[in-house]
N, C-alpha and C positions, 0 to 999 in steps of 0.2 A: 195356529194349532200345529204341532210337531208330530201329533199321535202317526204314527206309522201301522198303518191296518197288513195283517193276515194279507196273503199271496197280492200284493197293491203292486206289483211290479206287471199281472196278468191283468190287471185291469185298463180298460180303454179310457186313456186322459181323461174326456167328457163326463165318464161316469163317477173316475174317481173326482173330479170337481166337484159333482154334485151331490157325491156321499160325506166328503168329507164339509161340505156347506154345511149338509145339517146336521153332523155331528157334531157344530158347534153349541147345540142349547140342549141342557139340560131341564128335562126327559127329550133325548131324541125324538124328533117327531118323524118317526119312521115311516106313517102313512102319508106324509107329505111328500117324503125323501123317495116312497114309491112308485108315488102319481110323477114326480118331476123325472125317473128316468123312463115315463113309458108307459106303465104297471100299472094293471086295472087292480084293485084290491076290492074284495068282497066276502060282507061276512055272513057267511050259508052254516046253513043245518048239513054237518058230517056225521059219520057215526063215531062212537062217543074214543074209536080208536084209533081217528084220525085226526092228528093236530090240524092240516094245513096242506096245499098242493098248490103246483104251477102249471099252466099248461097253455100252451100257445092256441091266441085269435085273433085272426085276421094279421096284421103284422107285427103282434104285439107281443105280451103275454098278459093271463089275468091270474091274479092269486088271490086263490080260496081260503078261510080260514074258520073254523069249526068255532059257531058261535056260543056254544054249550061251556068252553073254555077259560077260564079266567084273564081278565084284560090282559097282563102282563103275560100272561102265556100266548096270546093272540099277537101283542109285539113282538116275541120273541119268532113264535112262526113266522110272521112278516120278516122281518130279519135274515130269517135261514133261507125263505124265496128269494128273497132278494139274491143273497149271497151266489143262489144255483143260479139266476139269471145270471149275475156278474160273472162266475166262474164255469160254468156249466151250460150254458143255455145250447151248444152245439150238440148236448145230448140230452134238451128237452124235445123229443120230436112228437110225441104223441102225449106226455105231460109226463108229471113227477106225483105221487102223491107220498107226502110224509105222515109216516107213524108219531103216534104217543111219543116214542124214543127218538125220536128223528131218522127214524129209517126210510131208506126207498127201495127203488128196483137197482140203483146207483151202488158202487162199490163202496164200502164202509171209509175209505181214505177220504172218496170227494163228500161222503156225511159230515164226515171230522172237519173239509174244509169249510163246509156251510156253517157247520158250528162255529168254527171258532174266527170267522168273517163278520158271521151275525153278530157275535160278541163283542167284535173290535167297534161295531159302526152303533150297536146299543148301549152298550157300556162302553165308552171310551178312555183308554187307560189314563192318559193326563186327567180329565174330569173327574174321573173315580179318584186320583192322586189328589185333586185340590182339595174333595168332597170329605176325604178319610182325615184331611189337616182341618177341616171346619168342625169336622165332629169331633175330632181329638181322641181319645182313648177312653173312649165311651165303652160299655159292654155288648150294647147291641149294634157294632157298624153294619152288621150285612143285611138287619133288618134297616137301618137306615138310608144306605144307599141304596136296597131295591125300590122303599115309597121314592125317591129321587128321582132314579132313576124309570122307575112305573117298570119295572121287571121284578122277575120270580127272586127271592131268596134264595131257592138253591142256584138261582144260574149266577146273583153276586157271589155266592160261596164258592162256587167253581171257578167264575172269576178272580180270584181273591186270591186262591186258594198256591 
């Protein structure tokens, strides 16, 4: 795999080993790829305007994800945890909880980074590139690589885009 993910030059070898491991199968198996760096993942009752949150226990972190939310909206929160562990975790001290929009208490730059981190390792652009040559010039690609990929339509569209 080639794919070159979002800020991978700040990430610690070990973890970029084991994110780019499983972004080799499509649908990323994101909850796998969570458990293997650490990462408790659990899927709780939030309120209906919180995607998702990270917060450190015991020496670890666990990340909550708001059950109410549709699967692929649930990987993608998983995803953007991730991403703040990877990039961020020196400024999860008492946790992170993200908005609807992916907001936190965190400066909108390191939101952006979670985004578009979460992106690289759920959508990974070589796969999305072989997936868009299998479908061909079909009219619906970005409904089809989201069933593929088990993500939201708009986040293939931003992807894509």
């Amino acid at each position: 795999m080639t794919t070159k993910l979002a800020f991978e030059d700040r990430l610690e070898p070990k973890h970029l080993e084991t994110v780019k491991r499983y972004m080799q199968d499509v649908p990323v198996k994101i909850g796998e790829m969570a458990r293997a760096l650490g990462l408790d993942v659990v899927v709780a009752p939030l309120p209906l305007n919180i995607s998702g949150s990270i917060e450190p226990r015991d020496n670890s972190f666990v990340i909550k994800v708001n059950r109410y939310e549709p699967k692929a909206r649930q990987r993608f929160t998983i995803a953007h945890e991730i991403a703040h562990f990877l990039l961020h975790r020196d400024r999860i001290t008492t946790g992170l909880v993200d908005s609807v929009l992916y907001r936190s208490k965190l400066a909108s730059r390191l939101e952006t980074e979670a985004n578009k981190l979460a992106a690289d390792m759920i959508m990974p652009k070589d796969s999305i590139a072989k997936e868009l040559l299998n479908i061909g010039p079909t009219h619906d690609r970005a409904g089809r690589i989201s069933e593929l990929f088990n993500v939201s339509r708009q986040a293939v569209e931003i992807r894509l885009s």
